[in-house]
C-alpha positions in Angstrom: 250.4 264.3 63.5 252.0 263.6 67.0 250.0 263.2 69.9 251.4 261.9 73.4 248.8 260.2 75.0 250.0 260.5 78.9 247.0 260.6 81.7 246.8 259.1 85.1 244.2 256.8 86.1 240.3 257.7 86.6 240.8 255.6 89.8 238.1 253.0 90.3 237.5 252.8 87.1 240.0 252.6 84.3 244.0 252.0 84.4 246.1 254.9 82.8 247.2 252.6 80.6 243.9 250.9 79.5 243.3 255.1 79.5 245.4 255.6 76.7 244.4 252.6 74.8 241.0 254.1 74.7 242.0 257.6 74.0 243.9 256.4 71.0 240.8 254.3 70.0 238.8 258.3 69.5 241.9 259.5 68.4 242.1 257.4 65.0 238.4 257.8 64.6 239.2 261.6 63.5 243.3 261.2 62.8 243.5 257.6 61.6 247.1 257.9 60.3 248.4 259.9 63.9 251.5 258.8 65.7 250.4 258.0 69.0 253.0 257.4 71.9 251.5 256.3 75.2 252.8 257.3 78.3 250.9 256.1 81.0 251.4 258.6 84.2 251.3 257.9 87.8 252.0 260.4 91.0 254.0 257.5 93.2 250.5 256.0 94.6 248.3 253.4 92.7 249.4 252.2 89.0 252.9 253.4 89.2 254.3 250.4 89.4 252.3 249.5 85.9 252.7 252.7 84.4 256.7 252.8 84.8 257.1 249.0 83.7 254.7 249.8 80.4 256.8 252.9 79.7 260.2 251.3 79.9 259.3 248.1 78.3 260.4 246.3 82.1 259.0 243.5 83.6 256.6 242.4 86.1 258.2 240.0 89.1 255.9 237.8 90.9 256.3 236.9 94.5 254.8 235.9 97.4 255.1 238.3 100.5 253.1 238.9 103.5 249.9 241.5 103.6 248.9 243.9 106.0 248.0 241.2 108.5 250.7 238.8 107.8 249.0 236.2 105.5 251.1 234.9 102.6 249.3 236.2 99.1 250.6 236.7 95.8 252.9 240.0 95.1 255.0 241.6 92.8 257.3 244.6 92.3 258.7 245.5 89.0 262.0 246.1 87.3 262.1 248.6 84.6 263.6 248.3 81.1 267.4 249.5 82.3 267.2 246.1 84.0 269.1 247.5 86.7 265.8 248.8 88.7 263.3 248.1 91.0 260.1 249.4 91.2 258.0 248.9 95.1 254.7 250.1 95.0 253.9 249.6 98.7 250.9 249.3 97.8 251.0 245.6 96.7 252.0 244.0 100.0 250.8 246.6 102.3 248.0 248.2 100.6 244.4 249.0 102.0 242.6 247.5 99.3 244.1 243.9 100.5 242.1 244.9 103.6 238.3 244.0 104.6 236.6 247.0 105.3 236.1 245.3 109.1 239.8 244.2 109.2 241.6 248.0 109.2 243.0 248.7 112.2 246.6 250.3 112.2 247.4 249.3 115.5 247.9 246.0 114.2 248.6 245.8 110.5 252.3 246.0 109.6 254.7 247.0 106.6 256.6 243.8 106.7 255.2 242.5 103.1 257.1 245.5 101.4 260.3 244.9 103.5 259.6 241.5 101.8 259.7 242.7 98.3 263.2 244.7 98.8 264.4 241.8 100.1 263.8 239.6 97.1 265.1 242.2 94.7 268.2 242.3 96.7 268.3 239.0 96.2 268.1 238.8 92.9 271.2 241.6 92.6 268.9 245.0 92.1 270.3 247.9 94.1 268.6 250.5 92.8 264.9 251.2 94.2 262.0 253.2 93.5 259.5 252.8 96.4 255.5 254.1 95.0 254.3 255.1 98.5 250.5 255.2 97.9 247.7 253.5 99.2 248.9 252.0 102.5 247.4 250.3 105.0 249.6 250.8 107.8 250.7 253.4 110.3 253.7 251.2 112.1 256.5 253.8 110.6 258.0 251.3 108.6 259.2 249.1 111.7 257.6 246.2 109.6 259.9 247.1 106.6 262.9 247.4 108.7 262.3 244.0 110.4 261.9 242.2 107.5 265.3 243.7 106.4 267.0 242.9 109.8 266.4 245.6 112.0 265.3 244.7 115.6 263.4 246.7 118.2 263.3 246.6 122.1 261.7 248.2 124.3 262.5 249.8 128.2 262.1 246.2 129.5 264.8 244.9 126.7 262.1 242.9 125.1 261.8 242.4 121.6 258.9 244.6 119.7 256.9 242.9 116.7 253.8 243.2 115.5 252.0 245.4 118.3 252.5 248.8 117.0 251.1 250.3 120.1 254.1 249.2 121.6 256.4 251.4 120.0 255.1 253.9 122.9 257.3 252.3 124.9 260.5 251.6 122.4 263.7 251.9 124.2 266.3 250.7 121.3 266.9 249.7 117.6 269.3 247.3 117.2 271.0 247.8 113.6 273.5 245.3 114.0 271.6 242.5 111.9 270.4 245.4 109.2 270.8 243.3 105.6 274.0 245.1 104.5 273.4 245.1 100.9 271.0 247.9 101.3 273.9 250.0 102.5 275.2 249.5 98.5 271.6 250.7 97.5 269.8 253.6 96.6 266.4 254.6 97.1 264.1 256.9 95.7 260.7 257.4 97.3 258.0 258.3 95.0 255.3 260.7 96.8 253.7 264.0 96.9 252.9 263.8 100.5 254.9 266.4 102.5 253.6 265.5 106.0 255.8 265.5 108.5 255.6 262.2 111.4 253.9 263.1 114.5 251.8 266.4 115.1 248.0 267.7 113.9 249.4 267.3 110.3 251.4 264.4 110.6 250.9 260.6 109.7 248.4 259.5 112.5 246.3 262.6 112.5 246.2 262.8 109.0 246.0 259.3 107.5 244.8 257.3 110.1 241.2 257.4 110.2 240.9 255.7 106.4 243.0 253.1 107.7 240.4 252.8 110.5 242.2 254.8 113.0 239.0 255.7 116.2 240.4 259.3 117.5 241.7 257.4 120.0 243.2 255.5 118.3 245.1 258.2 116.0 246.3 259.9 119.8 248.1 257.1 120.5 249.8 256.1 116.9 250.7 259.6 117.5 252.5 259.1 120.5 253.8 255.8 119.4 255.6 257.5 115.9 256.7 260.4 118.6 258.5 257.8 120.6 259.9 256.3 117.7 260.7 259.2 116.1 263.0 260.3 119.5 264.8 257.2 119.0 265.7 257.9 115.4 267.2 261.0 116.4 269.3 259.9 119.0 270.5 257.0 116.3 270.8 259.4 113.6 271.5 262.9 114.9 268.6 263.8 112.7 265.2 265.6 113.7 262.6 263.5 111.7 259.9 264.4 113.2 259.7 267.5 111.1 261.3 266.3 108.1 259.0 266.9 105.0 257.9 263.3 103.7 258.6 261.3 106.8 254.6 261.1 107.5 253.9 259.2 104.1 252.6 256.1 103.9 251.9 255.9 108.0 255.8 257.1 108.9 257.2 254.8 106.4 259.0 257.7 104.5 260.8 258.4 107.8 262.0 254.9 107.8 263.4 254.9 104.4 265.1 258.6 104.9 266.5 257.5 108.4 267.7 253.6 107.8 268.0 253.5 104.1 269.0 257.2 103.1 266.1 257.8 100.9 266.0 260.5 98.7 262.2 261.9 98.7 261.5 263.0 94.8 257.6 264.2 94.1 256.1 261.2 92.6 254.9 262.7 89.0 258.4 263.9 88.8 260.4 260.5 89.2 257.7 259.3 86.7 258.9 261.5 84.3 262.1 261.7 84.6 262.3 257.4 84.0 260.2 257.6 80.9 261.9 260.5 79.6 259.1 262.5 79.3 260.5 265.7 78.0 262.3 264.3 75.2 259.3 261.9 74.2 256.9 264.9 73.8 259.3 266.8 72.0 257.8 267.5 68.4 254.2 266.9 69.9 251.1 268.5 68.1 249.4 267.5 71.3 249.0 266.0 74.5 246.0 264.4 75.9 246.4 263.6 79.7 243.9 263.1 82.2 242.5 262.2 85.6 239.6 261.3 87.7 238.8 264.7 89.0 240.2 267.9 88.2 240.1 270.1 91.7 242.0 272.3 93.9 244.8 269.5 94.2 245.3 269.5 90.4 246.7 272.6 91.1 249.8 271.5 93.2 251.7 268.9 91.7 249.6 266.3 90.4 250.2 264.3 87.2 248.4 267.3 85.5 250.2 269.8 86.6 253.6 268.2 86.0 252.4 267.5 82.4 251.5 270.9 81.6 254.8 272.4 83.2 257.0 269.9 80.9 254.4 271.3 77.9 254.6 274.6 78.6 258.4 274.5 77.6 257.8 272.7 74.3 255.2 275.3 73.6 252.5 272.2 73.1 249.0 272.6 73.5 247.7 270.0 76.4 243.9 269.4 76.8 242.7 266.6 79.3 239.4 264.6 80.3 238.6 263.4 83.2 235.5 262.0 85.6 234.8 265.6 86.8 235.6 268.7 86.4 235.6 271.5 89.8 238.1 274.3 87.8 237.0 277.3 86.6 238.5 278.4 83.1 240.9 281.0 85.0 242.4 277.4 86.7 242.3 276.1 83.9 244.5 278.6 82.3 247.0 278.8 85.3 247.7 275.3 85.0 248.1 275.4 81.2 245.4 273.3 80.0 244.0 274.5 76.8 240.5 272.8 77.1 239.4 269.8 79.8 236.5 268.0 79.2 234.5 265.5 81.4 233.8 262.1 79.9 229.8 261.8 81.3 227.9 263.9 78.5 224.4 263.9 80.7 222.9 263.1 84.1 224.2 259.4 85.4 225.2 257.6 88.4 229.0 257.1 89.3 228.0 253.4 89.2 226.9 254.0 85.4 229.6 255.7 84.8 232.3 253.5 85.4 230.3 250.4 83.7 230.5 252.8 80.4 233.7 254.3 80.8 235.0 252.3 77.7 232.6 253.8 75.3 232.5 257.1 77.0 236.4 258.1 76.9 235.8 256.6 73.6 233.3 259.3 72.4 234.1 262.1 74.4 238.0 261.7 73.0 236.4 261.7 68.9 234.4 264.9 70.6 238.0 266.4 71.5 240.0 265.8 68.5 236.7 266.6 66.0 236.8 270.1 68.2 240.7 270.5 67.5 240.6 269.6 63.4 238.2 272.5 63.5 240.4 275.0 65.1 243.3 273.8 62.8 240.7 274.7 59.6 239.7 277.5 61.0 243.9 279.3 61.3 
């Protein structure tokens, strides 16, 4: 028997990948002999960077770049098995969780670290990018990427702009001149589901800010500052990014990447798939067992479920999933293509006691699953 083993993360508490290993650990308690593949998924945020180097057989490169609020840690980006390329999950220089819960404050951090990363894989010949936008900390519009890669800012007074986002209000010119001209012989994916645009109710500041500790104040004038730096854009493009679908991610650092780097924006589950080859993997499949953390509303609309079912549905293969919770009534369930879903907490516990038995509990829940499934195939 075949069964693809491809779910996200339960964030906070087990890696897609350790997921898998896991899932194939109740799997063999029923089906000892099955063929399991694992395909670790990701959406572009958290754990795609792992997911795609564990799928492609690539490699983890270890660096040292600059966080949020430009201290030197350890980094890495990846390369995947082609060995031609890279993998950014801006999350690993300019993630929140790098962050103190008293240190958030977009008005100072900056993108710089991941600018950081693309330059070292330029350096070391890559020229093709994928760039995981998830998980951010930042809401400078990518101006700290684009400095590290050469790009210079001024504002009305002909003074240089750095750190200070809050000074982009006042941004007058972008000097391209020293712009690192290797990336001009580049191409760049970005990896997101977010479809905000910039500036606006629904845009980067509004939207975003406040978990990167944004006061309402604060989120008018990041507003005002993307708006500003948005104008300029245009005027150096001839392009309206304000309203571009995707240029809000990641605190305006999709605009950045569409404008200076000419970024192509591909939904995140999607460019996950379409590197590990997803459709030809599960073809022959008896099964597939993905899952997430909680399966909601935004299951519906292009999440790693949702793509997995989609790429299913064509190969006529029965998917059923687990996950921390479940919100979706059996109607949702069946619009989205899942045969069965199945939380992994059997009785009343705490999420604390949850994730400190999440081993044995995918463990038990998944034996549950496939016990359930040899039944059905008796029963035909």
């Amino acid at each position: 028997m075949k069964i693809v083993l491809a779910p996200d993360s339960l964030k906070g508490s087990i890696s897609a990948k350790d997921l898998c290993r896991d899932i194939g650990i109740g799997v063999r308690k029923v089906i000892p002999d099955a063929h399991l593949i694992e395909v670790p998924m990701a959406d572009g945020g958290e754990g795609t960077l792992e997911n795609l180097i564990h799928a492609t057989d690539g490699m983890i490169v270890n660096v040292k770049a600059s966080d949020p609020l430009g201290r030197v840690i350890h980094s890495a980006y990846g390369v995947l098995g082609d060995k031609e390329t890279a993998v950014i999950e801006m999350a690993q220089a300019s993630g929140l969780p790098l962050l103190a819960k008293s240190e958030r404050n977009p008005l100072v951090t900056s993108s710089f670290g991941t600018g950081e990363l693309i330059l070292h894989a330029l350096d070391q010949g890559y020229r093709k990018f994928i760039i995981g936008l998830g998980g951010s900390a930042t809401n400078d519009g990518g101006v700290g990427m684009l400095r590290a890669l050469g790009v210079k800012f001024y504002n009305k007074k002909n003074e240089l702009i750095t750190n200070d986002v809050g000074s982009l209000i006042d941004l007058n010119k972008i000097d391209l001149i020293q712009l690192d001209s290797r990336v001009k012989k580049a191409s760049f994916v970005i990896a997101s589901d977010v479809s905000n645009p910039l500036c606006g109710p629904n845009g980067a500041s509004f939207i975003f800010g406040p978990q990167k500790g944004a006061t309402p104040e604060m989120v008018k004038l990041l507003d005002q500052c993307l708006y500003q730096y948005g104008r300029i854009i245009n005027q150096l493009f001839s392009i309206n990014i304000h309203s571009t679908p995707g240029a809000g991610a990641a605190g305006g650092m999709g605009a950045a990447l569409i404008a200076f780097l000419g970024a192509k924006v591909m939904s995140g589950i999607k460019t996950v798939m379409e590197v590990t080859n997803f459709n030809d993997v599960i073809a022959g499949a008896d099964i597939i067992i993905t899952g997430e953390g909680k399966l909601d509303e935004q299951t519906l609309s292009g999440k790693v479920i949702s793509g997995v079912c989609n790429s299913a549905q064509n190969h006529n293969i029965p998917v059923i999933a687990l996950c921390g919770s479940n919100e979706l009534t059996a109607k949702q369930l069946d619009e989205l293509g899942l045969a069965a879903a199945f939380p992994i907490v059997s009785g009343p516990c705490s999420v604390e006691e949850a994730i400190s038995l999440v081993h044995p509990l995918v463990q038990n829940i998944t034996e549950q699953m496939m016990r359930t499934y040899q039944l059905g195939k008796r029963s035909k």
